[in-house]
C-alpha positions as a Markdown table, in Angstrom:
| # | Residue | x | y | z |
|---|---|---|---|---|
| 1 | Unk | 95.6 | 91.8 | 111.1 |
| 2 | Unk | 97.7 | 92.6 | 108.2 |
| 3 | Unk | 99.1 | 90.6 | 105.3 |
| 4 | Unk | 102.6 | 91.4 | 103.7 |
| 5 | Unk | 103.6 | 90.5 | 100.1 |
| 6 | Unk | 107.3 | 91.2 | 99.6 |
| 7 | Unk | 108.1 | 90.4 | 95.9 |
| 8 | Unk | 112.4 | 88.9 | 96.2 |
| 9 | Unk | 112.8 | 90.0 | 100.0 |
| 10 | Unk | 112.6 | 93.8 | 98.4 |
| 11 | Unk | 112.2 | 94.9 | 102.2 |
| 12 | Unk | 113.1 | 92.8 | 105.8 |
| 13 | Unk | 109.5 | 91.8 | 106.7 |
| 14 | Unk | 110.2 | 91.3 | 110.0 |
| 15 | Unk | 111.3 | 95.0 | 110.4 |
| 16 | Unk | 108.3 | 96.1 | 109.1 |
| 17 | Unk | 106.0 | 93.5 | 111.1 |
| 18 | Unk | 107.8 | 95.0 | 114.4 |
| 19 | Unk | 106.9 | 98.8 | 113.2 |
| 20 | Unk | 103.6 | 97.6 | 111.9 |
| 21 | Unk | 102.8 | 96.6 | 115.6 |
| 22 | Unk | 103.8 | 99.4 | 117.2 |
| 23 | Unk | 101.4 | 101.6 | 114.5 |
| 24 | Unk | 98.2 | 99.4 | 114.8 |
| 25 | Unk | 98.6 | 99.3 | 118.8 |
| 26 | Unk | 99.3 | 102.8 | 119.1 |
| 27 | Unk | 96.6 | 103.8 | 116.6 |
| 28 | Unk | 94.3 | 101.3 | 118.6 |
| 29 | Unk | 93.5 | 99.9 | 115.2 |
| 30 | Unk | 92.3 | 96.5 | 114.8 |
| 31 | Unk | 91.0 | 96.2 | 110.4 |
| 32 | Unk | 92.6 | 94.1 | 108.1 |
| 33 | Unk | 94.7 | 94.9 | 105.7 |
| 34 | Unk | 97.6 | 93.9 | 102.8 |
| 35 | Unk | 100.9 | 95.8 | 102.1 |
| 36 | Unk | 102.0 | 95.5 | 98.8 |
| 37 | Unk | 105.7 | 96.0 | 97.9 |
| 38 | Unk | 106.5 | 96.6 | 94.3 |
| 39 | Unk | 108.9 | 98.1 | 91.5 |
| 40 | Unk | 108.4 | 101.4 | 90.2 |
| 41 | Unk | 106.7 | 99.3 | 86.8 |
| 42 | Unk | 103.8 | 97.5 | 88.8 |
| 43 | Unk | 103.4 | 101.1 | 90.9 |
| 44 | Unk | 103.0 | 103.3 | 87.2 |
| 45 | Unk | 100.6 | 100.3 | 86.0 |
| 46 | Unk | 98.4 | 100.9 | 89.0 |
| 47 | Unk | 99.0 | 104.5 | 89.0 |
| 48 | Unk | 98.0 | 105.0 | 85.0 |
| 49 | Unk | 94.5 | 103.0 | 86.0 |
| 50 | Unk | 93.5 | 104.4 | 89.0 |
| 51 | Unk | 94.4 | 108.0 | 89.1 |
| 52 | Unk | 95.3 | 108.6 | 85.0 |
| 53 | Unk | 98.8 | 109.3 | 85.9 |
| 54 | Unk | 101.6 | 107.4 | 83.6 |
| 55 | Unk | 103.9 | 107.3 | 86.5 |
| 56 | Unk | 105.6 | 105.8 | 89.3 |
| 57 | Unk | 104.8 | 107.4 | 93.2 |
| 58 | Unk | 106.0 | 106.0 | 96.5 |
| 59 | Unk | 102.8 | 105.0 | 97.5 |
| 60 | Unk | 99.5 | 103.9 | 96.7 |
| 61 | Unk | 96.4 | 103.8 | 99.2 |
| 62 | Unk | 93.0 | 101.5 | 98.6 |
| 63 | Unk | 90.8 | 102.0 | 101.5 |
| 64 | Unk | 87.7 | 99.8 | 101.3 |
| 65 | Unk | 85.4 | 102.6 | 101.1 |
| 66 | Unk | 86.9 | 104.3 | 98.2 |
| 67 | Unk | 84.4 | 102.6 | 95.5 |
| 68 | Unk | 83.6 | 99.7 | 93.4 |
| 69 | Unk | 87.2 | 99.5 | 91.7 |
| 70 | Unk | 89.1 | 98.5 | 95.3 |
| 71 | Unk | 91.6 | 95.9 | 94.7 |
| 72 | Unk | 91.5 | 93.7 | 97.6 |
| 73 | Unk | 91.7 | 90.7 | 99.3 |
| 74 | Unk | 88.1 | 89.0 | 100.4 |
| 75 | Unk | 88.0 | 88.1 | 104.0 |
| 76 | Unk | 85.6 | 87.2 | 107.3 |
| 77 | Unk | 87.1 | 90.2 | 109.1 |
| 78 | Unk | 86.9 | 94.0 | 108.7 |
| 79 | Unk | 89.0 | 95.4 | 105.6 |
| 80 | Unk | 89.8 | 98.4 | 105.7 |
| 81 | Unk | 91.9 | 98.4 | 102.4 |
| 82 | Unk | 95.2 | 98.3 | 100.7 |
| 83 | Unk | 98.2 | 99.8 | 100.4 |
| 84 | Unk | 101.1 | 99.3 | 97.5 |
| 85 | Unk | 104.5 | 100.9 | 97.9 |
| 86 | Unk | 107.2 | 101.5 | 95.4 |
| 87 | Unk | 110.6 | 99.9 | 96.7 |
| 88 | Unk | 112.4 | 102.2 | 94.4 |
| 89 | Unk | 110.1 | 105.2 | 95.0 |
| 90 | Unk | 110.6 | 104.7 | 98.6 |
| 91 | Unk | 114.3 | 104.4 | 98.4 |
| 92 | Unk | 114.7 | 107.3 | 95.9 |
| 93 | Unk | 112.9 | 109.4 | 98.7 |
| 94 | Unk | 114.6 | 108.8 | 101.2 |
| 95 | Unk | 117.7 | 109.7 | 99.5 |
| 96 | Unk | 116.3 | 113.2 | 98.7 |
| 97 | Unk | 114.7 | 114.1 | 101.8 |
| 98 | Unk | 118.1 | 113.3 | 103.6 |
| 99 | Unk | 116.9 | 109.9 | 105.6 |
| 100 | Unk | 117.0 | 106.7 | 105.8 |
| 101 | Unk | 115.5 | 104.2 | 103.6 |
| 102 | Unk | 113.9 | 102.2 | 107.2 |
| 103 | Unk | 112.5 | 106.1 | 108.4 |
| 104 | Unk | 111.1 | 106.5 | 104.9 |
| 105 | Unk | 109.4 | 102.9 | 104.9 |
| 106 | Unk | 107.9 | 103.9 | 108.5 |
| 107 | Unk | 106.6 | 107.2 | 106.7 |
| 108 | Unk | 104.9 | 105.2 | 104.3 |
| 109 | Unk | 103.4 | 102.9 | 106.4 |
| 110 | Unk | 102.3 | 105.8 | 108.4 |
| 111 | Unk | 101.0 | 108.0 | 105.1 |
| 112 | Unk | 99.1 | 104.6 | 104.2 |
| 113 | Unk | 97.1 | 103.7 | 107.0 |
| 114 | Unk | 95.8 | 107.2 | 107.5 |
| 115 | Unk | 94.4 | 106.9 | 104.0 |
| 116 | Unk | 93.2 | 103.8 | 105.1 |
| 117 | Unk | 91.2 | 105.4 | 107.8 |
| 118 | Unk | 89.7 | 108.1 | 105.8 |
| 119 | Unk | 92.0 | 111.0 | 105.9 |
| 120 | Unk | 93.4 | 112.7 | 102.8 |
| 121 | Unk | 95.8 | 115.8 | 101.5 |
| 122 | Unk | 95.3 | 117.7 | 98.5 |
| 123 | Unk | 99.3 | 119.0 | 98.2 |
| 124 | Unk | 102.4 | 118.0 | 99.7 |
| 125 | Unk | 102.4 | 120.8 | 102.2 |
| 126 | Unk | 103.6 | 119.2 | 105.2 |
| 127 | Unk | 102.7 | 122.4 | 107.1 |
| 128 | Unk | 99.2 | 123.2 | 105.9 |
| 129 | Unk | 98.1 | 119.6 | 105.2 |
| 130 | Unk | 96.6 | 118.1 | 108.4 |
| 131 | Unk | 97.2 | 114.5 | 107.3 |
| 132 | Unk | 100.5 | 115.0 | 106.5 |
| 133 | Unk | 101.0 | 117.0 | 110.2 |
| 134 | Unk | 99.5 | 114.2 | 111.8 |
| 135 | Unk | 101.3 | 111.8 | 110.2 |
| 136 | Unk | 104.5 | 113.8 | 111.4 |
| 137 | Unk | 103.0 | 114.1 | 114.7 |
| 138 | Unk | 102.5 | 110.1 | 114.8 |
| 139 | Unk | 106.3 | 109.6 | 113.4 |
| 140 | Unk | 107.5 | 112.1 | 116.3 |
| 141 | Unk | 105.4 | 110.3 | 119.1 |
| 142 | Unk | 106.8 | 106.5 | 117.8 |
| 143 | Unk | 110.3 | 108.0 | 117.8 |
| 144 | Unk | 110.5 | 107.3 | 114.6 |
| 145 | Unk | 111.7 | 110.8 | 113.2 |
């Protein structure tokens, strides 16, 4: 189960629902979560307190077992964490890498739940890094890419 907050309809929730159910069924996962969509402020805020960096990034991944310090909802069924992604980030990526803002989003949402369960990249080398070749792989097998 997974809970959406969409500050001014910055994305079409129902898009993302659609693509969120396809992810979580095809990764077979079942954990609660929230997806955060923010401005490029709220993500440098978060950024600057968490990781010490006084800027904006596309995204923003709080899995349950990260520590003390996760930010998230309380519930009766298993969290597995949060994830908080720029709108403006997001849109200025997609620009850049040559896609669309909806194939960037699904990116994202991709990128966010593998944090959420437990995987992690130390660059932005999308062929060294095995998250970010999985998360490729997953994109490619969804027909999303």
């Amino acid at each position: 189960m997974y809970y959406i907050e969409n500050e001014e309809g910055a994305v079409d929730t129902s898009e993302v629902e659609k693509d969120l159910d396809a992810l979580l069924a095809y990764l077979n996962e079942d954990g609660d979560f929230s997806i955060h969509f923010i401005t490029d402020e709220e993500m440098r805020n978060l950024n600057n307190s968490f990781r010490g960096k006084d800027e904006p990034t596309d995204i923003l991944s709080f899995a349950i077992n990260d520590g003390d310090e996760f930010p998230s909802m309380e519930g009766e069924e298993r969290e597995i964490g949060d994830i908080f992604i720029s709108v403006e980030s997001m849109k200025r990526n997609a620009e850049s890498f040559s896609v669309s803002a909806g194939e960037e989003l699904r990116r994202l949402l991709v990128h966010g739940l593998l944090h959420l369960r437990g995987m992690d990249h130390s660059s932005n080398d999308f062929s060294s890094e095995p998250m970010l070749i999985e998360q490729e792989r997953i994109m490619k097998a969804l027909e999303w890419a």
